[in-house]
N, C-alpha and C positions, 0 to 999 in steps of 0.2 A: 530292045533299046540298049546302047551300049552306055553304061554307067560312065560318066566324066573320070578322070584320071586327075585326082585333087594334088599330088604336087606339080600339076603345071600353073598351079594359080601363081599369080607374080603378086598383087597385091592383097588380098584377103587371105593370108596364109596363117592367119587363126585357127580359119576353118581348121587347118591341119591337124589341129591339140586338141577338137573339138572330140571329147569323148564317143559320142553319140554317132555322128558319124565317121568315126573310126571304124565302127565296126559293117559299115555301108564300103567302105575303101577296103579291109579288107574279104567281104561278100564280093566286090568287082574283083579282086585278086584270084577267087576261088567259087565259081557261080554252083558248083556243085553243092557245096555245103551250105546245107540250108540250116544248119544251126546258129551260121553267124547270120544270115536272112532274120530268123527268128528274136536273136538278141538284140537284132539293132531296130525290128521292131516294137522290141518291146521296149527298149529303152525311149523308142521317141515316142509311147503310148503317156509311158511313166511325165515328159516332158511336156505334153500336150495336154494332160491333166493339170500339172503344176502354174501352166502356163494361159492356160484354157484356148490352145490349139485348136483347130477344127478344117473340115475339108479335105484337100489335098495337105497330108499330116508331113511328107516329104518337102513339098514347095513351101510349104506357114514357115516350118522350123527354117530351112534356110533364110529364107529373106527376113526371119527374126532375128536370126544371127547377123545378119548382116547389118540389120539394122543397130544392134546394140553392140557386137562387137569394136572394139578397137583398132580397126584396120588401117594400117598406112595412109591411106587417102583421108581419113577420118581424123588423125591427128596431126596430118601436115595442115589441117585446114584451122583445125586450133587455133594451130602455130602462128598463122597466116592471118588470120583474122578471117575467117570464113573462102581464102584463095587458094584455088586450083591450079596448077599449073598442067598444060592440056598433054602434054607426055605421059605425067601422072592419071591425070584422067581419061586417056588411051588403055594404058596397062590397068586399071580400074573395070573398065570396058573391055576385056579382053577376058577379065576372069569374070563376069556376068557372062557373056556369050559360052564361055566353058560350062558353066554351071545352067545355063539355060535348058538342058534336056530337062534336068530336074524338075525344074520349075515351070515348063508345062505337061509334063506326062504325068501321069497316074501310076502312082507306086506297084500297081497289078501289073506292070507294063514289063517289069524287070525285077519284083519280088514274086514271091511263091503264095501272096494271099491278095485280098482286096480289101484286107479291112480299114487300112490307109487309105484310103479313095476319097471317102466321106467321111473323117471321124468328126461325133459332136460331142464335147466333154462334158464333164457334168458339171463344173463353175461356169462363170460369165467368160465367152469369150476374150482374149486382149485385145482385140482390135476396137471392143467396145468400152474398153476402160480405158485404156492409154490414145492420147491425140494423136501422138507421132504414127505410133504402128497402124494406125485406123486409117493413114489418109495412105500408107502403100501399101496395106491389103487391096484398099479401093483401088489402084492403079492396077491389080493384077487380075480386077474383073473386068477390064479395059482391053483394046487390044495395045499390046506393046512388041518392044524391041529389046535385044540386047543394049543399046545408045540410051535409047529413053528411059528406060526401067534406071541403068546407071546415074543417068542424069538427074530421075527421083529422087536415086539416094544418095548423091550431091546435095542434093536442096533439102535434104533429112538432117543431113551431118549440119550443115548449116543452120540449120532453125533448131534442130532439136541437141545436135552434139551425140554423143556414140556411149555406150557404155550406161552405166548408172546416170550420169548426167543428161541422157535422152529415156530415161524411163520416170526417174522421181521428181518431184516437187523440191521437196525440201532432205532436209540430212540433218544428220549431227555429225559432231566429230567423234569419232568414238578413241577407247585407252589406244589403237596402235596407230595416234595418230593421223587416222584417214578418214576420209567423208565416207557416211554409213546413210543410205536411203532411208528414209521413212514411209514405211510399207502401206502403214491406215494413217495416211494426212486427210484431218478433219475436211472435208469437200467441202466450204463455207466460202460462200461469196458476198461482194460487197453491199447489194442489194439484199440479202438475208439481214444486214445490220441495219436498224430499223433507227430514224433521224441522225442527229451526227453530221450534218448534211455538210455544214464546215470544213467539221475535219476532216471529212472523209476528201473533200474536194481538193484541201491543201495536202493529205497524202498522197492521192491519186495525182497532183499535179508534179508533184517531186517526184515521183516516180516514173511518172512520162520523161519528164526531161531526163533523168536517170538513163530508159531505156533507149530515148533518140540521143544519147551520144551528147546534150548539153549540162551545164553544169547544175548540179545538184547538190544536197544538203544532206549531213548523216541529221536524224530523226529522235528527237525524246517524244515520244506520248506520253503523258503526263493526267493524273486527276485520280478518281474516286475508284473506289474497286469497281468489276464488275460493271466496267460502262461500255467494254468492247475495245479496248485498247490491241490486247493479243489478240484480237478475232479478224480487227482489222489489217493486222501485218501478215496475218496469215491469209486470210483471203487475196492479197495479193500475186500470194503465187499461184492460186489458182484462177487470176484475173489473167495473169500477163506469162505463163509457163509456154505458152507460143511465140512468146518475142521473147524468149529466152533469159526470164526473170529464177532463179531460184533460191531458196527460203536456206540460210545456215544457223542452227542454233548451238549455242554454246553455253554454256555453265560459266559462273564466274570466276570458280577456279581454273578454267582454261582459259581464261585473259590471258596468263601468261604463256600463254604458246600460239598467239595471235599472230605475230611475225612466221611462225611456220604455215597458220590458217592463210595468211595471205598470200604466202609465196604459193601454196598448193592451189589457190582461184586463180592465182595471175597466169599459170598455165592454159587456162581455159578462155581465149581472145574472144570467142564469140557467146559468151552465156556472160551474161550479169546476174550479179548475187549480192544478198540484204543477207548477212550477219546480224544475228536477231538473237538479243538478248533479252530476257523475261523476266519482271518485275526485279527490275535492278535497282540496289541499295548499299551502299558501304558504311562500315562505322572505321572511325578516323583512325584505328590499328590495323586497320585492312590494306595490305599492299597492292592487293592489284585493282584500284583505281587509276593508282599511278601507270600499270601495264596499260588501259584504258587510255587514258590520256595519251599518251604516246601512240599507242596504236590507230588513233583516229588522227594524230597531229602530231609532229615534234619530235620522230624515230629519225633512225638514221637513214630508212632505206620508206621513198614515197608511198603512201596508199595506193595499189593498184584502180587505174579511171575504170575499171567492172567493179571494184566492190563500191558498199557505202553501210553506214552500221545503222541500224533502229532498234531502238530501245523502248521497252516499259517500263512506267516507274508510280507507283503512289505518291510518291516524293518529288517536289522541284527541283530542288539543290540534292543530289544526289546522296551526298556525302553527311551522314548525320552530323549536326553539331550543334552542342549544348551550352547553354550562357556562363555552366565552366570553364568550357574551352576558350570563350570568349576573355572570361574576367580572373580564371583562375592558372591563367598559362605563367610560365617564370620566362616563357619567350621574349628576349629582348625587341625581337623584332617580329610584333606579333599581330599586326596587319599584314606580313608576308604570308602566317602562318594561317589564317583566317584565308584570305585569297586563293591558297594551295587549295580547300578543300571544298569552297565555290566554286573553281573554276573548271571545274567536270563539266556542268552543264553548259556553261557556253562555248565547248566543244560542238554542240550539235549547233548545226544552224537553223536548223529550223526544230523548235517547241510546238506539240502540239494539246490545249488543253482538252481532256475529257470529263467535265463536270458530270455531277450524279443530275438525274433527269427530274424538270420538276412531277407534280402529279398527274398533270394534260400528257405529258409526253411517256412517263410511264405505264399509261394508263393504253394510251396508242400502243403500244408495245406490247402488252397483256393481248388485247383486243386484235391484232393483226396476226399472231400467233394462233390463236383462236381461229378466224375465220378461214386460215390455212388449213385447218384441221375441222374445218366444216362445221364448226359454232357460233353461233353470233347471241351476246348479253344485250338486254337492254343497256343502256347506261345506267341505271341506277343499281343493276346488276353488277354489272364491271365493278363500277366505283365501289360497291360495298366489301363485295369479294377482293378485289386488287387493296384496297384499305387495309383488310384483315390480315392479309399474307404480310406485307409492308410492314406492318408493327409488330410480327411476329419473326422474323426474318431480316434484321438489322438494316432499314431501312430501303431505300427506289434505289431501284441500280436493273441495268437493262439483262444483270443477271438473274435478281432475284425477277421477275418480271419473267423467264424463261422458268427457272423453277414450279413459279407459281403455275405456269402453263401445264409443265408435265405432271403434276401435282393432280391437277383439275381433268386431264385428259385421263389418268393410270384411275380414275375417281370413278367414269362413266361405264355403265353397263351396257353390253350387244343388245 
């Protein structure tokens, strides 16, 4: 088989910088030397472990690449809002059909070994942890085409987006300024959060409208520690990361560089992102409230319609303030000055409260934990035991309640 000749791609010309198979482009320049054979298998062995590769070790990596690279057609569709124009997606289909030997032949076919034919790594598969790459693995046990394979990854770019933003959930912003994936995002779903049925219904419902394009509400969760506030904002991106929901968190000190956070999502037309701030609280010498404020209302330059911000807070009024402030200000005008530091919260439109649970419902919570993990108390077992952690353990809270679970599980003998 005659190796593809990778500078005739027109649109995927990543591939070209693509370390790995650099050294496959130059083995096609010189089939004799089988040392560069050797280094570029061994470098895609090194990638197939990292990656947990498997199979056809040739075929995985490219269409991995394809999938997360940054390719031309990939970011005109950003641009676009998920639109192709069919020129573009000709020249797109032009460099699949080139790259097609690849990706049905067996690496034995035109390397000097077999052991690319079948590799099985020794981590979990990618295609069994990531959604996106799992659903055109599957298309390539299928019969396909150069057209339709392309067209898959059309409808990739569009659901899932290219690059880091079609592999992770969530990010931070990290010191150079750029979105940094998070590698181990808690897998916690909405149904793992035990009552809450409320609030969970008025987040999940602002968040639908969020992701169908109608109008929506930035978000305070609000109430007692440990009731599931942060568990429920994070679950959602593991709810909705196929309709192209993801999770940004930020530090309070990067308030002030929120206007650059937004300009860097507005790029991104077809993913929506929740800017996710955690157990937020200002004391009234703290400037960047007021960065806050602005950022969600009242800048110079709109909120982009893909973001929207959610928040946790122990506190209602965000902003601490004390009956000095109230009575011991020399502020002439000191109803203005009281105002300023109330009026963070009714920034968000929608409040939602999370009260500590009473004993019935803490008690639930103990108890379905349990029987998950193949226990079941009487009830007057539960109660006494759930009793005893609770007054040992600053009071019901759907955390302590979790505690007490692993507590009583790390407790049992084989």
């Amino acid at each position: 088989m005659e190796i593809p000749l990778f500078h005739r791609l027109l649109v995927c010309r990543t591939l070209l910088r693509d370390p790995v198979l650099r050294w496959l482009t130059e083995f096609a320049a010189c089939p004799e030397d089988e040392g560069t054979a050797y280094a570029f298998a061994a470098a895609l062995i090194e990638k197939a472990e990292q990656w947990g590769l498997a199979g056809n070790l040739v075929a995985d990596y490219i269409l991995f690449r394809l999938a997360i690279d940054e390719n031309l057609a990939a970011a005109i569709m950003e641009q676009q809002k998920g639109h192709v124009g069919k020129s573009l997606e000709a020249a797109f289909t032009h460099d699949i059909a080139l790259l097609e030997p690849l990706l049905r032949e067996l690496p034995s076919a035109y390397l000097p070994l077999s052991l690319l034919d079948a590799y099985v790594p020794t981590g979990v598969r990618v295609a069994d942890e990531q959604e996106g790459a799992a659903a055109l693995f599957a298309v390539m046990c299928q019969p396909w085409t150069a057209a339709s394979l392309a067209a898959e990854l059309i409808d990739h770019y569009r659901r899932y987006g290219c690059g880091d933003i079609a592999i992770y959930r969530a990010f931070r912003w990290d010191k150079e300024k750029k979105l940094a994936g998070v590698k181990n995002f808690e897998p916690i779903r909405l149904a793992q959060l035990i009552g809450y049925m409320e609030q969970k219904q008025a987040l999940l419902g602002n968040t639908l409208a969020f992701l169908g394009g109608r109008p929506a509400n930035n978000v305070l969760l609000v109430g007692a520690r440990g009731t599931g506030k942060s568990s429920s904002v994070k679950a959602l991106a593991n709810e909705f990361f196929g309709q192209g929901l993801r999770l940004i968190q930020i530090t309070k000190p990067q308030l002030a560089e929120l206007p650059g956070i937004m300009q860097t999502l507005r790029r991104f037309a077809t993913k929506h992102f929740i800017v996710y701030l955690d157990d937020l609280s200002f004391e009234t010498s703290e400037p960047e409230y007021k960065y806050l404020k602005s950022g969600i209302e009242g800048g110079l330059e709109t909120r982009p319609d893909n973001v929207l911000i959610y928040a946790t807070s122990n506190r209602r009024h965000l902003v601490k303030e004390s009956w000095q402030d109230r009575e011991g200000t020399d502020d002439v005008h000191r109803s203005d000055s009281v105002n300023e530091t109330i009026s963070l919260s009714d920034r968000f439109g929608l409040i939602i409260d999370y009260r500590a649970p009473n004993e019935r419902e803490y008690l639930a919570i103990i108890d379905h934990y349990l029987r998950a993990a193949g226990i079941t108390l009487s009830p007057e077992e539960l109660k006494s035991a759930g009793q005893r952690w609770e007054m040992a353990h600053s009071g019901r809270s759907g955390r302590t309640a979790r505690q007490f679970v692993d507590y009583y599980l790390g407790q049992q003998r084989e």
